[in-house]
C-alpha positions in Angstrom: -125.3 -63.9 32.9 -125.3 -63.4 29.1 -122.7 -61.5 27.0 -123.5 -58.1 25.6 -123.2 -57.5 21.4 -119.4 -56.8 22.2 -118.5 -59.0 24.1 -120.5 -61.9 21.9 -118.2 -60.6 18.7 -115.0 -60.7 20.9 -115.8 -64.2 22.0 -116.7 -65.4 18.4 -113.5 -64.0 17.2 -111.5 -65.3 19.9 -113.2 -69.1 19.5 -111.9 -68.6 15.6 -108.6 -68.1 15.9 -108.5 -70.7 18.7 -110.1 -72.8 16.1 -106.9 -71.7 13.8 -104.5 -72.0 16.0 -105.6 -75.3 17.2 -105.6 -76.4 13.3 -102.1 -75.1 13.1 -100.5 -77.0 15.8 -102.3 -80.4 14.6 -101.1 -80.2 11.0 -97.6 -79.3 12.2 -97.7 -82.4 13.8 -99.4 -84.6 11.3 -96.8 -83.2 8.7 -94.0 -84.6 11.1 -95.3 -87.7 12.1 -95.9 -88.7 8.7 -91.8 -87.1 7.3 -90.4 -88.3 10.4 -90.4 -92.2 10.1 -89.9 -92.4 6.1 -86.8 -89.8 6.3 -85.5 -91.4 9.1 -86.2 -95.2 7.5 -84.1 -93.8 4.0 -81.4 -92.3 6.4 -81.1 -95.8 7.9 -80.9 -98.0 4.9 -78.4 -94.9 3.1 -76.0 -96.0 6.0 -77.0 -99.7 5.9 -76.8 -100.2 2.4 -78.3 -103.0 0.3 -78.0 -105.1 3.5 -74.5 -106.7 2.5 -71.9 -107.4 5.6 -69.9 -104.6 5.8 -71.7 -101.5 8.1 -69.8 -98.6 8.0 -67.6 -97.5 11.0 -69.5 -93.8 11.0 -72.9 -96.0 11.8 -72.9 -95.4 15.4 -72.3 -91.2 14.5 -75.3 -91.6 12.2 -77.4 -93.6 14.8 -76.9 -91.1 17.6 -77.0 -88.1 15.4 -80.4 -89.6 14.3 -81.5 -90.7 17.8 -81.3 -87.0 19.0 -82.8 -85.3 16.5 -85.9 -87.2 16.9 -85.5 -87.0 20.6 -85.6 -82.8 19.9 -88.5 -83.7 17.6 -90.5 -85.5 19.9 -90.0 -82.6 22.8 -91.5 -80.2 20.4 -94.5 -82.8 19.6 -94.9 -82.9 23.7 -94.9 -79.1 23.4 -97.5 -79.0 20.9 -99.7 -81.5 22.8 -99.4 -79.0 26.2 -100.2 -75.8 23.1 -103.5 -77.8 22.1 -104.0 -79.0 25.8 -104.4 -75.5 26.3 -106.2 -74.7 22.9 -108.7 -77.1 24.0 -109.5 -76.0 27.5 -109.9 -72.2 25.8 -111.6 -73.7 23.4 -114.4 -75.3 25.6 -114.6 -72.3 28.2 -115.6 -70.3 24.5 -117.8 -72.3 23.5 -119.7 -73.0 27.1 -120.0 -68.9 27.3 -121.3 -69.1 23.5 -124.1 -71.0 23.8 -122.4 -74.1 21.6 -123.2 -77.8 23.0 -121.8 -79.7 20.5 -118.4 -77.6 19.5 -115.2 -79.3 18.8 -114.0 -78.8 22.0 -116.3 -79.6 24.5 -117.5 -82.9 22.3 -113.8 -84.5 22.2 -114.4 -88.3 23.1 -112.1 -89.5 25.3 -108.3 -90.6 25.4 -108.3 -94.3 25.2 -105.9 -96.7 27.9 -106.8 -93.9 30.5 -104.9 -91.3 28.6 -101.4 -93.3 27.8 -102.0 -93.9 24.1 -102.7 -90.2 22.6 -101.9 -91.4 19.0 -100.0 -92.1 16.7 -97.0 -90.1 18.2 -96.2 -92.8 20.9 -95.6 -95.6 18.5 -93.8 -93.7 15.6 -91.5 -91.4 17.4 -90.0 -94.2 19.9 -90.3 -96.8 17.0 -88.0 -94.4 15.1 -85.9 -93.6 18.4 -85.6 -97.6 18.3 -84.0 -97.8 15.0 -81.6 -95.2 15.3 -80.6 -96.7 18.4 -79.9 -100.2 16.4 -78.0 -98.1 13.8 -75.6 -97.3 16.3 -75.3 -100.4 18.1 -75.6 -102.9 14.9 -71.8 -103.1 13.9 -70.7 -103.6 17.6 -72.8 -106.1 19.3 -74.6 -107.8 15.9 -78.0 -107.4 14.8 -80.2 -109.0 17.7 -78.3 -107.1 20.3 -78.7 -104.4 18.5 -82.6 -104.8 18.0 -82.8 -106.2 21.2 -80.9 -102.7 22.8 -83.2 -100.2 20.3 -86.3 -101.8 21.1 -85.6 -101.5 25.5 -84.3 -97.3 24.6 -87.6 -97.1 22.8 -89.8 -99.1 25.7 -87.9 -96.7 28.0 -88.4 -93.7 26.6 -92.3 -94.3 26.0 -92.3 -95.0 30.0 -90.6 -92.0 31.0 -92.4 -89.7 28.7 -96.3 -91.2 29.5 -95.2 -90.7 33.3 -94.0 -86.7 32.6 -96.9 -86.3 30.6 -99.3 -87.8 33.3 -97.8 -85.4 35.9 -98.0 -82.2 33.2 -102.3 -83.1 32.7 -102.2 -83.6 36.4 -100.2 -79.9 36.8 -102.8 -78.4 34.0 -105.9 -80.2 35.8 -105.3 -78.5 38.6 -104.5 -75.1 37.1 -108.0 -75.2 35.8 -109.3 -76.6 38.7 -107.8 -73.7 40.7 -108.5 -71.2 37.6 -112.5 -72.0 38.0 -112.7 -72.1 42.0 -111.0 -68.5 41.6 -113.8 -67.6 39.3 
């Protein structure tokens, strides 16, 4: 069943700004993957200093006050991976009812290590999570403990957060699955 003249502009319209907003949401998260860990590496070595023997005794503030602010900044990076989850699947219906085979959507290779490694995001957000963490340990238990304690929180985290997102693509696989059977 093909679309009439309206319903072709409608769709082309609609597969542009889903092309727009899809843009928008990855260079938001481009721009904060690449501010994220230098800002949060200068923050670190501000409180650190030179490297001499004396840590502050506001480290630990600074560390946790860092830690959750890139916790809150990697939530909103999950967010905008469920926005462009969503962007995509749009994206592909549009381009199946417009004719396209090879559209930027439908011709996405796929995620690599069955979906736990989605980029760049993994490693950078709980590698910063990591340091912040040693920031706040580093005057109370010494430098390995500290390294040693930043690096499990980070490990940790990654865990948790591959197993939520597994069960949200799992939630949104079966919305679609249910959306097309409805169809």
């Amino acid at each position: 069943m093909g679309l009439d003249q309206d319903q072709l502009a409608n769709a082309r319209l609609a597969y542009q700004e889903v092309c727009k907003s899809y843009q928008s949401v990855a260079d938001t998260r481009l721009k904060l993957l690449g501010f994220l860990p230098i800002a949060s590496g200068a923050g670190i070595y501000a409180v650190l200093g030179d490297g001499g023997n004396t840590i502050p005794p506001f480290a630990w503030v600074a560390g946790l006050f860092g830690f959750l602010i890139t916790l809150g900044l990697f939530f909103y990076e999950l967010q905008g991976l469920q926005r462009s989850a969503a962007l995509e699947r749009i994206g592909g219906q549009l381009e199946a009812s417009l004719g396209l085979a090879n559209g930027q959507f439908s011709a996405q290779p796929e995620a690599h290590l069955g979906g736990v490694v989605r980029g760049a995001a993994w490693v950078i957000y709980t590698t910063v999570m990591g340091g912040w963490i040693y920031l706040s340990l580093v005057r109370n238990v010494g430098s390995g403990w500290a390294a040693l304690g930043g690096a499990i929180v980070a490990v940790v985290i990654a865990f948790w957060l591959t197993q939520r997102l597994r069960a949200i693509d799992a939630r949104a696989q079966a919305e679609l699955t249910n959306a097309s059977q409805t169809a």
